[in-house]
PDB file of N, CA, C and O in Angstrom:
ATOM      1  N   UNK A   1       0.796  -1.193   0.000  1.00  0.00           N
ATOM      2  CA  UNK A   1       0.000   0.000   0.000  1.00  0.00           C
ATOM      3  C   UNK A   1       0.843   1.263   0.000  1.00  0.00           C
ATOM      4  O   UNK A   1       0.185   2.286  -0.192  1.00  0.00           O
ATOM      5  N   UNK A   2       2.142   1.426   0.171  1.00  0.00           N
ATOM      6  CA  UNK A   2       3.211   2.028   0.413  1.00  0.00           C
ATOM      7  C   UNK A   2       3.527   2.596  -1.336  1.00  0.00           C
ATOM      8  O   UNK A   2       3.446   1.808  -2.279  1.00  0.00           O
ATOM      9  N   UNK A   3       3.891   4.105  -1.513  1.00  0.00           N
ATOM     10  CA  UNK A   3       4.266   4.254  -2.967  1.00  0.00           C
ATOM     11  C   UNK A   3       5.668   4.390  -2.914  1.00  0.00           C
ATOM     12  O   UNK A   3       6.417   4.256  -1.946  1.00  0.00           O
ATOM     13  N   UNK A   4       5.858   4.603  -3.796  1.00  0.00           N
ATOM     14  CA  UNK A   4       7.631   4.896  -3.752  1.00  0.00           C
ATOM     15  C   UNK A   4       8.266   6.118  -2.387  1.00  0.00           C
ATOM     16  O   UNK A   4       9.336   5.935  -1.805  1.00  0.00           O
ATOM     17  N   UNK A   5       7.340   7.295  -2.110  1.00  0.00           N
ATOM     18  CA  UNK A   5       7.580   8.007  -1.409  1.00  0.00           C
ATOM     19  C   UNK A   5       7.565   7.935   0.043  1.00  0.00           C
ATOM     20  O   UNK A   5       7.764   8.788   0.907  1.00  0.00           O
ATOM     21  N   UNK A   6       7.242   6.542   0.096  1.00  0.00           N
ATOM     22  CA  UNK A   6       7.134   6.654   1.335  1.00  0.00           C
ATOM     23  C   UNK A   6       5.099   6.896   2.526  1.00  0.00           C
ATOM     24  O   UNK A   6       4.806   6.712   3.708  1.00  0.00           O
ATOM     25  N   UNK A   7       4.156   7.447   1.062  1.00  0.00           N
ATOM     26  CA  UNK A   7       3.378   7.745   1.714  1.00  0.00           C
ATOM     27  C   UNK A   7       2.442   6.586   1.452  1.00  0.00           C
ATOM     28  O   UNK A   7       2.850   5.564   0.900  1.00  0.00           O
ATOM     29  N   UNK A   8       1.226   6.733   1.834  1.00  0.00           N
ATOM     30  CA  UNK A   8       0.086   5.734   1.592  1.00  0.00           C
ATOM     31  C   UNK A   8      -0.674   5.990   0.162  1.00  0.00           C
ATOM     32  O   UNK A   8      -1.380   6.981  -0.024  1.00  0.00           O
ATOM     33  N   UNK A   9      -0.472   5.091  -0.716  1.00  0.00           N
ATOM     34  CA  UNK A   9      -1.108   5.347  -1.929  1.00  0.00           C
ATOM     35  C   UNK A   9      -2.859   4.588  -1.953  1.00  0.00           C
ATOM     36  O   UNK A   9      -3.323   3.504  -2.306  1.00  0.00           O
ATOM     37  N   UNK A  10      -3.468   5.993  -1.305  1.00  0.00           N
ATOM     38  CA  UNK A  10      -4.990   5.843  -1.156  1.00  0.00           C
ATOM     39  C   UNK A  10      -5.988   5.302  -2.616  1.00  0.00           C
ATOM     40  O   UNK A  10      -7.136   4.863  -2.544  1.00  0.00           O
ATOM     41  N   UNK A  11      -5.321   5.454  -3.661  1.00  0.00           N
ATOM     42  CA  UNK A  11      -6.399   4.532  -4.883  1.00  0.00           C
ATOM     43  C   UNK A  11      -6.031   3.057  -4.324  1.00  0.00           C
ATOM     44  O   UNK A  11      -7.110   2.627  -4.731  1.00  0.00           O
ATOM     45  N   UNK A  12      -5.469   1.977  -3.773  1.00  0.00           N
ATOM     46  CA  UNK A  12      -5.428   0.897  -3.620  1.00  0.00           C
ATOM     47  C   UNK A  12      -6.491   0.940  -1.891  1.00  0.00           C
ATOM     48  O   UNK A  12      -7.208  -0.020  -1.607  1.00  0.00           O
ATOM     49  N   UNK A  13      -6.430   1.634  -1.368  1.00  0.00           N
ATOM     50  CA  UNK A  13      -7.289   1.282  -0.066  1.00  0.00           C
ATOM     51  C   UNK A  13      -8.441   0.648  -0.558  1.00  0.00           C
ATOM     52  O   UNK A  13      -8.246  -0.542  -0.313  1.00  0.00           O
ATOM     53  N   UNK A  14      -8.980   0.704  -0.831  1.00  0.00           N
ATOM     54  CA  UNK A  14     -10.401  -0.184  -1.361  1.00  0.00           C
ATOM     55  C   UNK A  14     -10.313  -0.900  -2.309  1.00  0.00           C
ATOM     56  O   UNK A  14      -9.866  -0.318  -3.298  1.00  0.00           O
ATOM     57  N   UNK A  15     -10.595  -2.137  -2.474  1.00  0.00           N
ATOM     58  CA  UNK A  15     -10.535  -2.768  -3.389  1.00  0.00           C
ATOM     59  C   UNK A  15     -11.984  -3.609  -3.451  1.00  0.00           C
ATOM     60  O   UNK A  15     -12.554  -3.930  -2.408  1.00  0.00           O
ATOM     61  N   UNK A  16     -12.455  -3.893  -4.598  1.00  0.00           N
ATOM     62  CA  UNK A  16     -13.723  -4.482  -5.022  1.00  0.00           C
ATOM     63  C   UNK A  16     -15.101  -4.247  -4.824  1.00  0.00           C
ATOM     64  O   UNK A  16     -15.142  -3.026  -4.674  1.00  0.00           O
ATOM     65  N   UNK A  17     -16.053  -4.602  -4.748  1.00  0.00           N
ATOM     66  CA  UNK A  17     -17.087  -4.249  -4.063  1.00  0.00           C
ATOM     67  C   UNK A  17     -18.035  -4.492  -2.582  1.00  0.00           C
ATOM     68  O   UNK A  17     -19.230  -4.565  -2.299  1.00  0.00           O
ATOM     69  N   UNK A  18     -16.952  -4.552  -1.984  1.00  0.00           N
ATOM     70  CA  UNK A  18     -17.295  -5.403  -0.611  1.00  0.00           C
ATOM     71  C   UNK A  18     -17.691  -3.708   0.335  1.00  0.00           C
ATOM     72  O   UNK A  18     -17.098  -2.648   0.137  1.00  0.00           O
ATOM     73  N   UNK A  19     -18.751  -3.922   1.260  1.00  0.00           N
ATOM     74  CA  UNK A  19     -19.508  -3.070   1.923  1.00  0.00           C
ATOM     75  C   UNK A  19     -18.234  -2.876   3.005  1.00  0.00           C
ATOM     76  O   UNK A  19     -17.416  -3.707   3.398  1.00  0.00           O
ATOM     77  N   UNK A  20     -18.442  -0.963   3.444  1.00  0.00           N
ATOM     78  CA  UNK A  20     -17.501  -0.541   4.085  1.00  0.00           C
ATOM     79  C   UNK A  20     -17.631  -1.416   5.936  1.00  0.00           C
ATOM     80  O   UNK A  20     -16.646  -1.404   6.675  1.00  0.00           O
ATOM     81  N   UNK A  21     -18.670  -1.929   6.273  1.00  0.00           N
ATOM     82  CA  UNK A  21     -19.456  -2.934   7.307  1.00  0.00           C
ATOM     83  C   UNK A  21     -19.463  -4.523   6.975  1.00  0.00           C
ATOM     84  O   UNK A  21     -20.593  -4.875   6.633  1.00  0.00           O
ATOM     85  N   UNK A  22     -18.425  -5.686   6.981  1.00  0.00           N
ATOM     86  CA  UNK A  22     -19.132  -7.024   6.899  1.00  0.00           C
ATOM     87  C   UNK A  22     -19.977  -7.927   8.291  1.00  0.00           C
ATOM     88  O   UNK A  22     -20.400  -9.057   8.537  1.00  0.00           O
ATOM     89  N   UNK A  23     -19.854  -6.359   9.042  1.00  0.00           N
ATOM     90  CA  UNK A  23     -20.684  -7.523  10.144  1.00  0.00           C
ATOM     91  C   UNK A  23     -19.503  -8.418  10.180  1.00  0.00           C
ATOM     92  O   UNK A  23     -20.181  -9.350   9.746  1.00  0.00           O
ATOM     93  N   UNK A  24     -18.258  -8.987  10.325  1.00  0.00           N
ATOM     94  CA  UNK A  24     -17.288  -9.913  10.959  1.00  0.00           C
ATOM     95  C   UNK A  24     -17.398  -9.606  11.966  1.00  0.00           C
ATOM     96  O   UNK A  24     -18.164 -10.280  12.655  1.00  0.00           O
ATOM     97  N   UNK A  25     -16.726  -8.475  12.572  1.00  0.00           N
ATOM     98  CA  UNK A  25     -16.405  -8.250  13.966  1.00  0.00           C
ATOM     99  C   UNK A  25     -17.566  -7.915  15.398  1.00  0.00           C
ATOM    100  O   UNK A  25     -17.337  -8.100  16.593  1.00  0.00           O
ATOM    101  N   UNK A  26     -18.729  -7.415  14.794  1.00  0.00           N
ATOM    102  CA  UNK A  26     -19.893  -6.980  15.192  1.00  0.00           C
ATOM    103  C   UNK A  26     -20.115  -7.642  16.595  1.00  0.00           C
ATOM    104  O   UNK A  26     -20.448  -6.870  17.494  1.00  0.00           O
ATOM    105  N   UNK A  27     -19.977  -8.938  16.893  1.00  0.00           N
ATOM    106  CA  UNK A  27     -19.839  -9.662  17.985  1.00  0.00           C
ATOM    107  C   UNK A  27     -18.368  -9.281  18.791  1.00  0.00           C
ATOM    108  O   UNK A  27     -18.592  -8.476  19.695  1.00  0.00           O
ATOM    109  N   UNK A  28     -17.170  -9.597  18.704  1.00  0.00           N
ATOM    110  CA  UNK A  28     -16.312  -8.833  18.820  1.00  0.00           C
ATOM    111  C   UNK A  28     -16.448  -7.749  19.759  1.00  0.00           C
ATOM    112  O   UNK A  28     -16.397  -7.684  20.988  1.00  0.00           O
ATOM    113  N   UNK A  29     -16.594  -7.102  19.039  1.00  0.00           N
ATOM    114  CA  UNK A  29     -16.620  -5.660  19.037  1.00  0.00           C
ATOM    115  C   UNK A  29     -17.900  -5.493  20.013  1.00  0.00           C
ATOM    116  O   UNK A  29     -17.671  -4.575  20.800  1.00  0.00           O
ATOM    117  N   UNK A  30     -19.182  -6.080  20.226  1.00  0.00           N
ATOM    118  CA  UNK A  30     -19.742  -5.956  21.468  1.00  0.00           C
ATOM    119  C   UNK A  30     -19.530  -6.412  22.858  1.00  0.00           C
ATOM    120  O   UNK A  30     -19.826  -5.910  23.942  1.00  0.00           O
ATOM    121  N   UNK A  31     -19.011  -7.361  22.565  1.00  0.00           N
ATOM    122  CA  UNK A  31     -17.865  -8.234  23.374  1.00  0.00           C
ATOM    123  C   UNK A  31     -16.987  -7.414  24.428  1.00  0.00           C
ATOM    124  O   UNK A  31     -16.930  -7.499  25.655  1.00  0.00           O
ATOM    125  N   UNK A  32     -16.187  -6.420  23.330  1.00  0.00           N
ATOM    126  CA  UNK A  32     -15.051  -6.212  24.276  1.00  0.00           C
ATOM    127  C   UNK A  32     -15.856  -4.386  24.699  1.00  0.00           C
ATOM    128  O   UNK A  32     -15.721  -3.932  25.836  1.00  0.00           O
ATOM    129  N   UNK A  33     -16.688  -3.524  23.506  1.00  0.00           N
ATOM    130  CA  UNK A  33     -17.429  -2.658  24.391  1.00  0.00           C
ATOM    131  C   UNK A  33     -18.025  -2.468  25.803  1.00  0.00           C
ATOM    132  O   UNK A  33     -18.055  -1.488  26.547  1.00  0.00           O
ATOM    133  N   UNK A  34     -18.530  -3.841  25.935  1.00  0.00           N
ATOM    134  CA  UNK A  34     -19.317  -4.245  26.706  1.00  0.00           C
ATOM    135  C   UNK A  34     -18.914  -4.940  28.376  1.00  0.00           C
ATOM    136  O   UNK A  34     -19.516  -5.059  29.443  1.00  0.00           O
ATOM    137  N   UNK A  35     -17.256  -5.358  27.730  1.00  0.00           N
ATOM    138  CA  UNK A  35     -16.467  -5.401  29.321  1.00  0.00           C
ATOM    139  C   UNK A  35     -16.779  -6.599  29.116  1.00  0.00           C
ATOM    140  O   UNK A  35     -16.488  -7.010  30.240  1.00  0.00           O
ATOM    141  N   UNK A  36     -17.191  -7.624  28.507  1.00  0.00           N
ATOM    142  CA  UNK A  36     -17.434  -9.119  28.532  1.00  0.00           C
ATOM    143  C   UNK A  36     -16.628  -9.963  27.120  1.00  0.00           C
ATOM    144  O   UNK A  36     -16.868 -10.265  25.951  1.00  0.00           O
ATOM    145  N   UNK A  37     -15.399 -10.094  28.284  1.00  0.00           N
ATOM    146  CA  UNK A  37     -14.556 -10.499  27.379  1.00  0.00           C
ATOM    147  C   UNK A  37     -13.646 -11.357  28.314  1.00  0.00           C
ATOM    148  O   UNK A  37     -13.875 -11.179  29.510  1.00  0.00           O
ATOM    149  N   UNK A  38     -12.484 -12.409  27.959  1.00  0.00           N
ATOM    150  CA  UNK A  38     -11.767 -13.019  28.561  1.00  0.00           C
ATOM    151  C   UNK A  38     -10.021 -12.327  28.684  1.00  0.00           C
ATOM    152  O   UNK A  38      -9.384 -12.590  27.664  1.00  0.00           O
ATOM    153  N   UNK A  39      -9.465 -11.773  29.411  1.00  0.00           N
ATOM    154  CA  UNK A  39      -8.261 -10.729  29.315  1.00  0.00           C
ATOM    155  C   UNK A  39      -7.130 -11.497  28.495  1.00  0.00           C
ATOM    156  O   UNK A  39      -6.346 -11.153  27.611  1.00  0.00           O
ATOM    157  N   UNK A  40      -7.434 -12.918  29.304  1.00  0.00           N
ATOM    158  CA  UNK A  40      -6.192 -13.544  28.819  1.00  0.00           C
ATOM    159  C   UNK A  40      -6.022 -13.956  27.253  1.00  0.00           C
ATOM    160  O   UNK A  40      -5.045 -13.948  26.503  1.00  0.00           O
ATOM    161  N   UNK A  41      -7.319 -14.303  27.085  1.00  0.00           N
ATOM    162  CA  UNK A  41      -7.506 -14.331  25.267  1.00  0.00           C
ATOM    163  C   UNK A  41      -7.347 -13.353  24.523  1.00  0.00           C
ATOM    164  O   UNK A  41      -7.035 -13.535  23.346  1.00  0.00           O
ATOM    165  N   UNK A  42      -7.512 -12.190  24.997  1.00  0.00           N
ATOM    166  CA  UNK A  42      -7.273 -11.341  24.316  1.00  0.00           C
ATOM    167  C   UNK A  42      -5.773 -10.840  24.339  1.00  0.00           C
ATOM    168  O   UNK A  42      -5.324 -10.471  23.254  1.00  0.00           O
ATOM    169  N   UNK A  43      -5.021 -10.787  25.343  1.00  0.00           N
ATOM    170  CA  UNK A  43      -3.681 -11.059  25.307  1.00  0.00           C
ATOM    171  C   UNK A  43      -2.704 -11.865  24.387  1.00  0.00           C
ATOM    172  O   UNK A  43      -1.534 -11.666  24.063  1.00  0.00           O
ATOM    173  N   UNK A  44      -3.629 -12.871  24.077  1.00  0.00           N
ATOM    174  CA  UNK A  44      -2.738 -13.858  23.105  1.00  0.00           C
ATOM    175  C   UNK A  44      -3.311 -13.432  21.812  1.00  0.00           C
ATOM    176  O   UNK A  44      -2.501 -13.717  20.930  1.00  0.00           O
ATOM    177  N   UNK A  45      -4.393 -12.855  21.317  1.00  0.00           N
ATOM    178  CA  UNK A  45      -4.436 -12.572  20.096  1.00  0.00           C
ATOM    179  C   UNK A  45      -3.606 -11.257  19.698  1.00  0.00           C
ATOM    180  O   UNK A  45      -3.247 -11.064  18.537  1.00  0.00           O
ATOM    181  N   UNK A  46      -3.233 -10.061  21.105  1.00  0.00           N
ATOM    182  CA  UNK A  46      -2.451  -9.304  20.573  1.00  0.00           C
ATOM    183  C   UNK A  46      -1.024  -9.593  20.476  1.00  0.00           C
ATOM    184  O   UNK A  46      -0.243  -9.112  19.654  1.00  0.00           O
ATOM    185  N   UNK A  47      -0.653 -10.811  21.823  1.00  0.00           N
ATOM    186  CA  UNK A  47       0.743 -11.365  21.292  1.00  0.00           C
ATOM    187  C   UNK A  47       0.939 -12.036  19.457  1.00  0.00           C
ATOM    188  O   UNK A  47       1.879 -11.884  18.677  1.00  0.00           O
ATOM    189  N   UNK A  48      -0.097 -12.620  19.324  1.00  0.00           N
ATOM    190  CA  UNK A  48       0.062 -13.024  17.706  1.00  0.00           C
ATOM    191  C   UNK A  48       0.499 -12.383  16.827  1.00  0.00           C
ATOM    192  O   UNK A  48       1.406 -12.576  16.017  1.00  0.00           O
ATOM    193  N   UNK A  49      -0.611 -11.091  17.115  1.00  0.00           N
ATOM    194  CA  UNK A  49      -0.568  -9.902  16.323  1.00  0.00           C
ATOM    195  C   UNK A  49       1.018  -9.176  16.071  1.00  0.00           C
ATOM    196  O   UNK A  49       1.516  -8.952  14.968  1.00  0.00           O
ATOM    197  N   UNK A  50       1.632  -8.889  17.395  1.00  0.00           N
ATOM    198  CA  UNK A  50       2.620  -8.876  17.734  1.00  0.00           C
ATOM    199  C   UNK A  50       3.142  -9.205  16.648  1.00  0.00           C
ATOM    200  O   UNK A  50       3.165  -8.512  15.630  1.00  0.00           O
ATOM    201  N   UNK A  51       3.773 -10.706  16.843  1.00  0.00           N
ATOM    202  CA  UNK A  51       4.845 -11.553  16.588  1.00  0.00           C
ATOM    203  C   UNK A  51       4.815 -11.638  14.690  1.00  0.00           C
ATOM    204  O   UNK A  51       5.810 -11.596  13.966  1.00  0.00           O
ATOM    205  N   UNK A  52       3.330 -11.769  14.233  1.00  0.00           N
ATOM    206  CA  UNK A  52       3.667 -11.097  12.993  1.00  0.00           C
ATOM    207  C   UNK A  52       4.372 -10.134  12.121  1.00  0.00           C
ATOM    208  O   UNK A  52       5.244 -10.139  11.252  1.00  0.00           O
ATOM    209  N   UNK A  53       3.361  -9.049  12.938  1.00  0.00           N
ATOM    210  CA  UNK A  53       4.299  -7.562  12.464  1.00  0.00           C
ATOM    211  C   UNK A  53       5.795  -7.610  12.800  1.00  0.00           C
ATOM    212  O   UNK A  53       6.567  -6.994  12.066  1.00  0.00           O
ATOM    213  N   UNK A  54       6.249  -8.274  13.821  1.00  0.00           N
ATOM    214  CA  UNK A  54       7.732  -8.088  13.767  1.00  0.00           C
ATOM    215  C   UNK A  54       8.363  -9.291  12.754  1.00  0.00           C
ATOM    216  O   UNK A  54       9.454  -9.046  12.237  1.00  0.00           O
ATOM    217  N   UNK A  55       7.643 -10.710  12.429  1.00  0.00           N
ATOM    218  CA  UNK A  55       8.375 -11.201  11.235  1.00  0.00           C
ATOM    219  C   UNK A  55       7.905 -10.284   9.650  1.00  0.00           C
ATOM    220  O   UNK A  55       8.546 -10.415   8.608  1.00  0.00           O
ATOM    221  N   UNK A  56       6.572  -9.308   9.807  1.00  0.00           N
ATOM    222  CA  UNK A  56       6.799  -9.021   8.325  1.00  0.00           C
ATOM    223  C   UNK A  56       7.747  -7.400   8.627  1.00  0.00           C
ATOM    224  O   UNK A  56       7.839  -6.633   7.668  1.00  0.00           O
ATOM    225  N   UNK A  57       8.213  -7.113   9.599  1.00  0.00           N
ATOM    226  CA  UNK A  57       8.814  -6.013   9.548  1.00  0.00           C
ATOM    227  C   UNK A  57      10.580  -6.414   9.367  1.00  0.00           C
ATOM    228  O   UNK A  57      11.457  -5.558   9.248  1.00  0.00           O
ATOM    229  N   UNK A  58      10.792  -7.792   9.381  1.00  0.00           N
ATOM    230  CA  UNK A  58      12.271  -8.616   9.410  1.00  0.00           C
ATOM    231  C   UNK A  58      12.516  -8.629   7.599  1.00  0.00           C
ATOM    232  O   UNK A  58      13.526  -8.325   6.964  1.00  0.00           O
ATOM    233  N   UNK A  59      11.170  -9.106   7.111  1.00  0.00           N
ATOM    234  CA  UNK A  59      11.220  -9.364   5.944  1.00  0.00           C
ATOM    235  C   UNK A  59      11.302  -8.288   4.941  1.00  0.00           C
ATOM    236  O   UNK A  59      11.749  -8.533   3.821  1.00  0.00           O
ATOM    237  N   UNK A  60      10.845  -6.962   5.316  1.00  0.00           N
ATOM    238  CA  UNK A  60      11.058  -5.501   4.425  1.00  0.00           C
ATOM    239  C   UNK A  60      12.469  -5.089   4.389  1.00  0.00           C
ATOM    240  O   UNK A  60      12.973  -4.504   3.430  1.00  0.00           O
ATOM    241  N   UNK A  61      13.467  -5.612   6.127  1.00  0.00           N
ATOM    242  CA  UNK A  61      14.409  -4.920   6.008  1.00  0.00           C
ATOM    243  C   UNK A  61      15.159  -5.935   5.561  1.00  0.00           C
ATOM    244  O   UNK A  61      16.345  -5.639   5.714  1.00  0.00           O
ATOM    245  N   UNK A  62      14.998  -7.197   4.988  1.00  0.00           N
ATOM    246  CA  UNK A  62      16.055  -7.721   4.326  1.00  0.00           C
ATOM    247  C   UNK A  62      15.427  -7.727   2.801  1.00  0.00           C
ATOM    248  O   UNK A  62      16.038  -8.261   1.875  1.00  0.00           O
ATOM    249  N   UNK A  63      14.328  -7.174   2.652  1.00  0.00           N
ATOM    250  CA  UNK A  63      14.130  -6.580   1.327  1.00  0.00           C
ATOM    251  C   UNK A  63      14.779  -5.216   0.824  1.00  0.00           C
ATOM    252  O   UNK A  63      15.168  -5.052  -0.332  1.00  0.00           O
ATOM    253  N   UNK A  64      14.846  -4.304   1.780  1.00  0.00           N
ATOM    254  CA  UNK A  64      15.325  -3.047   1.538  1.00  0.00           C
ATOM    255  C   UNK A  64      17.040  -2.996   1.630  1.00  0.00           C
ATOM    256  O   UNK A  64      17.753  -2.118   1.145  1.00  0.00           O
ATOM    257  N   UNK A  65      17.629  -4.606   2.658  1.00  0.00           N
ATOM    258  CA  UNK A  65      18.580  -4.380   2.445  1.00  0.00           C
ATOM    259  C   UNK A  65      19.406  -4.761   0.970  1.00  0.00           C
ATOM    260  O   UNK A  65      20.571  -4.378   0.863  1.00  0.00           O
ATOM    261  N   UNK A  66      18.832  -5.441  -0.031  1.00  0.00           N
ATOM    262  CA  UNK A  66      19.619  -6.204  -1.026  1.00  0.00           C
ATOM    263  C   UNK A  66      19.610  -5.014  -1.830  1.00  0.00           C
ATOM    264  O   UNK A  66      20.172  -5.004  -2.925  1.00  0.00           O
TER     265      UNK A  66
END
């Protein structure tokens, strides 16, 4: 999503015809509004989250390094 400059090249943010709402998270998202949620589960989905972004952030800088 990145252009050469460095900034966010906003014609790719949207792609196809899918509604700006799929209702995925809707449960979710009342879930954790709502204070009815499990801490520790949610802990491990942001450790996941985590541990991604730092392998795809490994993989840019040995892209940027060659």
């Amino acid at each position: 999503m990145e252009c050469k400059r460095g900034f966010f090249d906003m014609r790719k943010r949207m792609r196809g015809n899918a509604p700006l709402s799929t209702g995925k998270y809707d449960e979710t998202y009342e879930a954790l509004s709502s204070g009815n949620f499990n801490a520790h589960e949610e802990m491990q989905k942001l450790e996941m989250l985590n541990l991604n972004l730092a392998k795809q952030r490994e993989i840019n800088e040995e892209k940027n390094a060659k």
